[in-house]
C-alpha positions in Angstrom: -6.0 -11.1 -32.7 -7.0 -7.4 -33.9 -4.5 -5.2 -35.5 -5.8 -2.2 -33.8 -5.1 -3.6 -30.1 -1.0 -3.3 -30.9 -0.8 -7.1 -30.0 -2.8 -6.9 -26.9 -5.3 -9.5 -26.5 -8.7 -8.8 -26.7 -10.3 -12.2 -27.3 -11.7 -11.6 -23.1 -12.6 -8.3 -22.3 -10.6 -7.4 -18.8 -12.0 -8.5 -15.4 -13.5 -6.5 -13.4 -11.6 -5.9 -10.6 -10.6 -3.1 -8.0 -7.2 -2.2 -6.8 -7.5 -0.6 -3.3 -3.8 0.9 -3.7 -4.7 3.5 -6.5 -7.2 5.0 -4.5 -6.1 8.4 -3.7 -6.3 8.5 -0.1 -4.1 4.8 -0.3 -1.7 7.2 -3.0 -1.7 10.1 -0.3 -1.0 8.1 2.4 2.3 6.5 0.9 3.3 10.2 0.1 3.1 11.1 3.7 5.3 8.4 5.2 7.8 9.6 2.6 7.7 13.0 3.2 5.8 14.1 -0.4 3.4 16.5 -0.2 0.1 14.7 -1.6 -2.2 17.0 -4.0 -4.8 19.1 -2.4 -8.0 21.4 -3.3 -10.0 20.5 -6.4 -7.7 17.7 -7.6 -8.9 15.1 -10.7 -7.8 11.9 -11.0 -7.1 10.1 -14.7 -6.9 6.3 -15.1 -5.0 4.9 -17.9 -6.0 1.5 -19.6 -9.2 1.8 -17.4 -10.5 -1.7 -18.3 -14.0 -2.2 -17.6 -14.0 0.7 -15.5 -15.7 -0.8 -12.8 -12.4 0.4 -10.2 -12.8 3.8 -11.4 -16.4 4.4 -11.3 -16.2 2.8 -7.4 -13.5 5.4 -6.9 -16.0 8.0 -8.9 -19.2 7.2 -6.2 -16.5 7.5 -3.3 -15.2 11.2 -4.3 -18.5 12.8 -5.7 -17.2 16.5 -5.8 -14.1 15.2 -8.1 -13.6 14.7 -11.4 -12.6 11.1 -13.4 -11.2 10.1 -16.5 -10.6 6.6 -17.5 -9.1 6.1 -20.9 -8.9 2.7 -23.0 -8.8 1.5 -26.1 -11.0 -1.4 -26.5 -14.4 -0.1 -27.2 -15.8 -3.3 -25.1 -14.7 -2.0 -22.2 -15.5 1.5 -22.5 -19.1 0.4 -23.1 -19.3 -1.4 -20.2 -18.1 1.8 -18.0 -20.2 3.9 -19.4 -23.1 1.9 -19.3 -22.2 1.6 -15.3 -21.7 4.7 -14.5 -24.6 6.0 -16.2 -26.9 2.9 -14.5 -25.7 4.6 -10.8 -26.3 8.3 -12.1 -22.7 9.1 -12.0 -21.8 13.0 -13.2 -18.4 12.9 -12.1 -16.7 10.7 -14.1 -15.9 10.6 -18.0 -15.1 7.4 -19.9 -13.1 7.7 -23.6 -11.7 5.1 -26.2 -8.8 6.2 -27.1 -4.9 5.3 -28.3 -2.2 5.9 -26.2 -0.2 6.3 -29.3 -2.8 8.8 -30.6 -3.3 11.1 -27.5 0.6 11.3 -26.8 0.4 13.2 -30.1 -2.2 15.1 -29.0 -3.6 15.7 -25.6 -7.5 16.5 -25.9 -7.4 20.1 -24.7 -10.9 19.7 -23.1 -9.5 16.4 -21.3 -7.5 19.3 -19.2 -4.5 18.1 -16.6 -4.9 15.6 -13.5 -3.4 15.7 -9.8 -3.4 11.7 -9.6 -2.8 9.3 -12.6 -2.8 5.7 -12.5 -1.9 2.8 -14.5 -2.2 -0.7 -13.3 -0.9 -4.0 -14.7 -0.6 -2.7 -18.4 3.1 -1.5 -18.3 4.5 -5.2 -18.7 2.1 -6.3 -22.0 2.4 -3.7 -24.0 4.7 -2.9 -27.1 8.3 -0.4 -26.3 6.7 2.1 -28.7 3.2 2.4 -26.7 4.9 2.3 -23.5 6.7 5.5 -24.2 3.1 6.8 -25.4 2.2 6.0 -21.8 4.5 8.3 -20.8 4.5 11.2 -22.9 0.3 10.9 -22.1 1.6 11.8 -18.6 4.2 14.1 -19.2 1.0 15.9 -20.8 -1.4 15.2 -18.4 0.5 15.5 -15.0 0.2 18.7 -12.8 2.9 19.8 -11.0 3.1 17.7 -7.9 0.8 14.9 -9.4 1.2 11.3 -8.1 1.4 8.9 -10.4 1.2 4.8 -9.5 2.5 2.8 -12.4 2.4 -1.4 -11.2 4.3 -4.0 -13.5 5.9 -7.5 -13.6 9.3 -6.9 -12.1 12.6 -8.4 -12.5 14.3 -11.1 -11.0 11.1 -13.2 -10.0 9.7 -13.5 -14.0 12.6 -14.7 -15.1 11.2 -18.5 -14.7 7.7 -17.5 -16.6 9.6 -16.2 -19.7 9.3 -19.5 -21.4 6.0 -20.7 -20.3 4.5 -16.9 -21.5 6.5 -17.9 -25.1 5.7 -21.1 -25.8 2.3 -20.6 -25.0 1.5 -17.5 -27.2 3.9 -19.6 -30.2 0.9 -22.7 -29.6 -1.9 -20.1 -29.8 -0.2 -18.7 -33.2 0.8 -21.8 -35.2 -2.3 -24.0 -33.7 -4.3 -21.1 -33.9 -6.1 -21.8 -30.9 -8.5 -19.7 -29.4 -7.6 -17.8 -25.8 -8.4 -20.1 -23.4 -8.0 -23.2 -25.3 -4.1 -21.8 -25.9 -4.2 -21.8 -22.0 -5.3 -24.6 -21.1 -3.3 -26.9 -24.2 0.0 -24.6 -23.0 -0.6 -25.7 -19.5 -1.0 -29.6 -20.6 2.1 -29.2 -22.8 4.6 -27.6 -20.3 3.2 -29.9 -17.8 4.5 -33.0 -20.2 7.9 -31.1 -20.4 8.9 -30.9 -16.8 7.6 -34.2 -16.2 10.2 -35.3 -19.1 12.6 -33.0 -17.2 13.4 -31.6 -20.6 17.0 -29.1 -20.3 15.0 -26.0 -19.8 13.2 -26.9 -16.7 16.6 -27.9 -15.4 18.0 -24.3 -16.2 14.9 -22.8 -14.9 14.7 -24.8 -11.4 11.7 -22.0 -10.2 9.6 -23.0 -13.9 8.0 -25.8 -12.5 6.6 -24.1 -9.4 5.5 -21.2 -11.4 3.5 -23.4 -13.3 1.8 -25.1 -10.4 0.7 -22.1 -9.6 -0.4 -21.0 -13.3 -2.4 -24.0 -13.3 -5.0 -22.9 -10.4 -5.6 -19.3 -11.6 -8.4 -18.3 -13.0 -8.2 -18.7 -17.2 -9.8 -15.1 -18.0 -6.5 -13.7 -15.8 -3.9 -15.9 -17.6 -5.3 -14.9 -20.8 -4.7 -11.5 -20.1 -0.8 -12.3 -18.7 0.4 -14.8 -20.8 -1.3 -14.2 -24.3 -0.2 -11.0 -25.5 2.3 -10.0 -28.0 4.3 -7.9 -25.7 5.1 -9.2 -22.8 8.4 -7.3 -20.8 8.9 -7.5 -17.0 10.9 -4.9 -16.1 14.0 -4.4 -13.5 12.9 -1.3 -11.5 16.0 0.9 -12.7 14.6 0.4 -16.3 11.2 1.7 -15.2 12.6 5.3 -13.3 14.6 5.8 -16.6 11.8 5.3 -18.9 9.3 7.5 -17.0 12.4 10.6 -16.5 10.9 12.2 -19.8 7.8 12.8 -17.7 10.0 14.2 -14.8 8.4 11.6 -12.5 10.3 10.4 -9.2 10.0 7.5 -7.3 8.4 8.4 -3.9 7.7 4.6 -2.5 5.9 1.8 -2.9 2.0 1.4 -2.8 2.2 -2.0 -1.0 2.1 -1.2 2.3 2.9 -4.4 3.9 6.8 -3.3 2.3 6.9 0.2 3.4 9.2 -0.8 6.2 10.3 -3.7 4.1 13.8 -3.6 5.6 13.0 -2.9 9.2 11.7 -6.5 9.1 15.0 -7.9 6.6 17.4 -10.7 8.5 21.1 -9.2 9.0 22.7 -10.9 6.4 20.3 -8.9 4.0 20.9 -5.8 5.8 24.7 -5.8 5.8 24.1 -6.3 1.8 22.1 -3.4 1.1 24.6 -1.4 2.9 27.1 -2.0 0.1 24.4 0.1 -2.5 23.9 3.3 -1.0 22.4 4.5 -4.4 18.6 4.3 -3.5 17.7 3.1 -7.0 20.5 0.1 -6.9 19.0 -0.4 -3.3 16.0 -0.7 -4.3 16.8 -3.2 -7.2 18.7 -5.3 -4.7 15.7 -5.3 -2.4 14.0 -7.2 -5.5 16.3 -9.6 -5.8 16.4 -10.5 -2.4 13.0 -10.8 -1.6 12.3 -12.4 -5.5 10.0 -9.6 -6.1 7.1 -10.4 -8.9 5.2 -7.3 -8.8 5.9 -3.7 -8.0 3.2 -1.1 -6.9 5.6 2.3 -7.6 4.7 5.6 -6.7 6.0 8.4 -8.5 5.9 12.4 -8.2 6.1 15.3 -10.2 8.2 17.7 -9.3 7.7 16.2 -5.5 7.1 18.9 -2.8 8.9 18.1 0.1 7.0 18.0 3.3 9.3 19.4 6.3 9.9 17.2 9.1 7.0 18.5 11.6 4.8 18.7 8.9 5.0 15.2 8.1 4.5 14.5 11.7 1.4 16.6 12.0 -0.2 14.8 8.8 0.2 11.6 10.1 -1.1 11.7 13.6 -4.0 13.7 11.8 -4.7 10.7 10.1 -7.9 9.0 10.5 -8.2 5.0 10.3 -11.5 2.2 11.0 -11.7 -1.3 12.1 -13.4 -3.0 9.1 -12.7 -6.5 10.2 -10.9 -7.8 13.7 -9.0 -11.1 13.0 -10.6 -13.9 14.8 -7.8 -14.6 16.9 -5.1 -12.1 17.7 -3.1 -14.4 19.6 -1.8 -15.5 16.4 -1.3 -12.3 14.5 0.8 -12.9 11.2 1.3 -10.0 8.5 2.5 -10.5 4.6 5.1 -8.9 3.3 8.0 -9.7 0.3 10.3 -11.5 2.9 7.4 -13.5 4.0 5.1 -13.6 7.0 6.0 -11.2 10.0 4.4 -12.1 13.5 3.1 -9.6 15.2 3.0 -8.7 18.9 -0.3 -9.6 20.7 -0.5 -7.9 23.2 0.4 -4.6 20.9 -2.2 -5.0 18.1 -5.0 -6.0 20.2 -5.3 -2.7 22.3 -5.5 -1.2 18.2 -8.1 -3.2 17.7 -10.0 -2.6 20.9 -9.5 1.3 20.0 -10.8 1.1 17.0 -13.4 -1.2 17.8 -15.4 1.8 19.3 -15.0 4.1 16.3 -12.5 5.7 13.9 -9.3 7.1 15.3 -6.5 9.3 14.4 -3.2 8.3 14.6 -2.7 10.9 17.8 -5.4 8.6 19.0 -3.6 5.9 18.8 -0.5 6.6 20.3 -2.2 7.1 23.5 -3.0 3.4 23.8 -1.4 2.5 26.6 1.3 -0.1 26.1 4.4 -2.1 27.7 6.8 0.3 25.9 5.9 3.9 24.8 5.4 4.1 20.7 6.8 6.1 18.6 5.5 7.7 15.4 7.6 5.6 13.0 6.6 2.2 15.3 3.0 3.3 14.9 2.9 4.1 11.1 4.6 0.6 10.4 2.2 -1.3 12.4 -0.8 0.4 11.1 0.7 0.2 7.8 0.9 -4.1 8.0 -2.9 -3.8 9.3 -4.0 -1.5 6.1 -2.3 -4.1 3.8 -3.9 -7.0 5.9 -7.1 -5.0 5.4 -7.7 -5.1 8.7 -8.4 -1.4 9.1 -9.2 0.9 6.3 -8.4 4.9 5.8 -10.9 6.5 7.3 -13.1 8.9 5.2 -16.2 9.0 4.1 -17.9 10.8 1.2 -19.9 13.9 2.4 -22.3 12.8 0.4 -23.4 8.9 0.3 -26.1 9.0 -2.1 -23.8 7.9 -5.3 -22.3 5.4 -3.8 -25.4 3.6 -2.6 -26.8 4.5 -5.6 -24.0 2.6 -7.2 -24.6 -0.6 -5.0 -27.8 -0.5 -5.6 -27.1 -1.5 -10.0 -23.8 -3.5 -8.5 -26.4 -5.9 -6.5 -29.2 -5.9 -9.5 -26.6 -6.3 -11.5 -24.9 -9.3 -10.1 -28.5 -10.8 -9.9 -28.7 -10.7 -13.7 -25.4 -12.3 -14.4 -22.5 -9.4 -13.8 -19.2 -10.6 -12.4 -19.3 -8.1 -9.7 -17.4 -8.7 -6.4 -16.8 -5.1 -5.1 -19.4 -2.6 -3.1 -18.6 0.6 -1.3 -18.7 0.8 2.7 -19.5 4.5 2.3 -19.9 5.0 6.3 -16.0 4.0 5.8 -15.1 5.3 2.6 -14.1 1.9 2.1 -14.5 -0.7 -1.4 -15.5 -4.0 0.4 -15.1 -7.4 -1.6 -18.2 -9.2 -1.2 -19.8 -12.3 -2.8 -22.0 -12.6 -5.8 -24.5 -14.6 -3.5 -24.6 -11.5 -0.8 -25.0 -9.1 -3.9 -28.1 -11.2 -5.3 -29.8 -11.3 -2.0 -29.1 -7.6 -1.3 -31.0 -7.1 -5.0 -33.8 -9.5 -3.5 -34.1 -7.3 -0.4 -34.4 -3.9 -2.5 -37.6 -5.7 -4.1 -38.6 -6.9 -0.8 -37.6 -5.1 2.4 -39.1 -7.7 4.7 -38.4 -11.0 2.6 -38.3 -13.7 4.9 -35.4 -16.5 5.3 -36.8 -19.5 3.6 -38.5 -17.0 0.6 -35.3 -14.9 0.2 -32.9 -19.0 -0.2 -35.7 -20.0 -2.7 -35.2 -17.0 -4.7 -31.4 -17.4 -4.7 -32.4 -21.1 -5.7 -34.5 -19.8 -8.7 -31.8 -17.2 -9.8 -29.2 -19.3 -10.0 -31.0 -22.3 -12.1 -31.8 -19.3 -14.6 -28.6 -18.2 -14.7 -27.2 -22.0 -14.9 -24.9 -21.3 -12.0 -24.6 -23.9 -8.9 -22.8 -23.4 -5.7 -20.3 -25.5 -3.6 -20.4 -26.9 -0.1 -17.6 -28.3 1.9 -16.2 -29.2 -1.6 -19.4 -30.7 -3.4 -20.7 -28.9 -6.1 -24.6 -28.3 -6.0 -26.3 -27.8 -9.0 -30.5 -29.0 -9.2 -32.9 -27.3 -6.9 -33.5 -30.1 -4.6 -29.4 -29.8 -3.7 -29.5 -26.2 -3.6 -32.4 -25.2 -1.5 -31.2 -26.9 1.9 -28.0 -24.9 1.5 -29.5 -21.6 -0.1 -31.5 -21.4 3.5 -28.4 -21.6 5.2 -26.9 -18.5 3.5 -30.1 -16.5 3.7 -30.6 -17.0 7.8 -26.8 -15.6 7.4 -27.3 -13.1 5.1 -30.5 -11.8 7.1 -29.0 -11.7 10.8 -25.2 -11.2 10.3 -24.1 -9.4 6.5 -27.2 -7.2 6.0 -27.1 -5.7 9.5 -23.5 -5.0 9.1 -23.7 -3.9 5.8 -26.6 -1.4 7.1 -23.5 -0.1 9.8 -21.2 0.4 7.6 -23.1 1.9 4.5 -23.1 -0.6 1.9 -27.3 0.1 2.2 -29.6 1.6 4.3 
């Protein structure tokens, strides 16, 4: 491992993912249920440890007449973002390598000051010394009335990973085993020990679960939880007093299944929480209730309050769109912390019907006629479970979509040259869809040939994938030689052809 990366892992660059809750209409819609005034005008937006960049530059495409940053200090990554962004044509968004420990010494003046900042996933692996870098970088870089999203591994829930996350970076050091072979040899070896039912396991009941689960993931991901030199889950009253030299406040979460967490809470939690009126304590009980692993916080500074009718007008000027109807709303369930939440049938599906024949506000919505009369707070919380079910999305588009399809365009030619892309923009939305690498390679195949045919556009896929030594899997069979693949490649390409690209043409994903 590098000395310059402060014992963070850089053996695999980061994946290239996109986190629909730092978007800033998702950050500004949080603020609103809470009453915080969300930034307005010519805001600019600053992610930092920006990865790949791939999230940012999606979120770049999206906003066109806003400015990015995305900072990070693996040169790797920073490459790759650049080399995106510039690919698409993208003008509005800036990538730097840089040190958190440097910049908190000194801000680049021309970097300027941001209205949202985000941070996601980075807080819990890195070193006391760089997290407080982290936050003197914001302190520097926050505008009055910024919003700032900082995710982490949280307290109670990690307490069972501690010593699979130590024994398996001690095995990578003394073995010195490379990242994913320290994975998969810690994996093997802490299988053996709760099979031996060795003391620890016994203290740590939850360990052997956790590792079930450890076992399926993806290796690239566990590399990047489990193999750093810092790794600190945090209890959420640590975090608000670490981030108080920046004069942040918490506003809420950014996991919208939970902003009514404790509507939804059985009485017995209830009548707990009413012994912590402290909002902080509360919401450190709340963790240990549900066993939270992962907190999406929002913070503020220096929030603006919004006053009581003001909130109200905000939200019923809110706009939301259908992007996908569950197949049976008979059966609605929701996911939140506490678990699963039913929701009423014969509620939900006159939402879905609304939106089904366009985008509506939430004044829109409260007209739907129902059984019992809604009120604001009952609407919010049900479109709130639908957002975090995606469901529905915020509703607005770019006024201009020619960077983001400009940036689908290199996401599908892309993907058909090997990128590990899984994200494209729904600009008719204003919406990041996750789509499949097969769907991006035949949209690339379809820029090359508008009117490619079923049976030509599966025998391309087939020929792409032998030359990029990838196979697919059917009802649990892997296929790998042509003569497997072509039969199943057809398939996907009469689907591709009459049901994705026509949708994708509706909702702006291409024309």
């Amino acid at each position: 491992m590098s000395t310059w990366s402060s014992g963070y892992n850089t053996d695999l660059g980061y994946t290239f993912g996109y986190y629909r809750e730092i978007s800033p209409e998702w950050l500004d819609y949080v603020a609103l249920t809470k009453g915080v005034m969300p930034p307005t005008g010519a805001w600019r937006y600053l992610e930092l440890g920006c990865g790949q960049g791939y999230g940012l530059t999606l979120l770049a495409a999206l906003y066109p007449d806003h400015d990015f940053l995305g900072i990070d200090f693996n040169p790797v990554h920073i490459t790759h973002a650049r080399s995106l962004a510039t690919a698409a044509g993208l003008t509005n968004v800036r990538f730097e390598e840089a040190d958190f420990l440097a910049v908190a010494q000194s801000w680049p003046a021309d970097w300027g000051q941001f209205d949202y900042i985000t941070a996601h996933g980075i807080y819990s692996w890195l070193s006391h010394d760089v997290c407080e870098a982290i936050v003197t970088a914001i302190d520097r870089a926050a505008t009055p009335g910024a919003l700032v999203y900082l995710s982490y591994n949280t307290l109670p829930a990690w307490i069972s990973s501690y010593p699979i996350q130590h024994l398996m970076r001690l095995w990578q050091t003394t073995d010195s085993l490379e990242s994913v072979k320290a994975i998969e040899t810690g994996i093997s070896r802490l299988q053996a020990l709760t099979e031996a039912q060795a003391g620890m396991t016994k203290l740590l009941p939850g360990m052997k679960s956790m590792l079930d689960k450890v076992a399926t993931r993806d290796r690239a991901y566990l590399v990047q939880e489990y193999l750093h030199d810092n790794w600190h889950p945090r209890w959420f009253n640590q975090v608000v007093e670490e981030v108080k030299p920046a004069k942040l406040s918490y506003v809420g979460t950014a996991s919208l299944g939970d902003l009514y967490l404790t509507n939804f809470m059985p009485q017995a939690f209830k009548d707990i929480l009413k012994e912590y009126p402290d909002p902080i304590v509360q919401e450190v009980m709340i963790d240990v209730l549900t066993n939270q692993s992962f907190r999406r916080d929002v913070f503020s500074r220096g929030a603006a309050p919004l006053w009581s009718v003001q909130r109200q007008e905000a939200l019923l000027q809110q706009q939301f769109a259908l992007v996908s109807r569950p197949a049976d709303t008979s059966e609605l369930k929701f996911k939140t912390s506490i678990g699963e939440l039913k929701g009423k049938s014969e509620v939900y599906t006159l939402f879905y019907d609304a939106l089904a024949t366009g985008p509506k506000s939430a004044a829109d919505l409260m007209q739907v006629a129902t059984a019992k009369p809604l009120g604001l707070g009952d609407l919010m919380q049900a479109l709130s479970l639908m957002l975090n079910a995606g469901h529905i999305t915020l509703f607005c588009p770019p006024a201009d979509r020619a960077p983001a399809l400009a940036l689908n365009r290199e996401i599908a030619i892309a993907t058909a040259q090997g990128a590990p892309y899984r994200f494209a923009i729904a600009s008719n939305l204003g919406h990041v869809l996750t789509v499949s690498d097969v769907d991006l390679m035949f949209l690339a195949e379809t820029f090359e040939q508008p009117q490619i045919a079923a049976d030509a556009l599966g025998a391309a896929l087939t020929e792409r994938l032998i030359a990029l030594g990838k196979g697919l899997t059917q009802n649990g069979q892997p296929l790998t030689s042509r003569d497997a693949l072509r039969p199943y490649t057809q398939t996907l390409a009469n689907t591709f052809l009459q049901s994705t690209l026509p949708r994708w043409r509706e909702l702006g994903v291409c024309d």
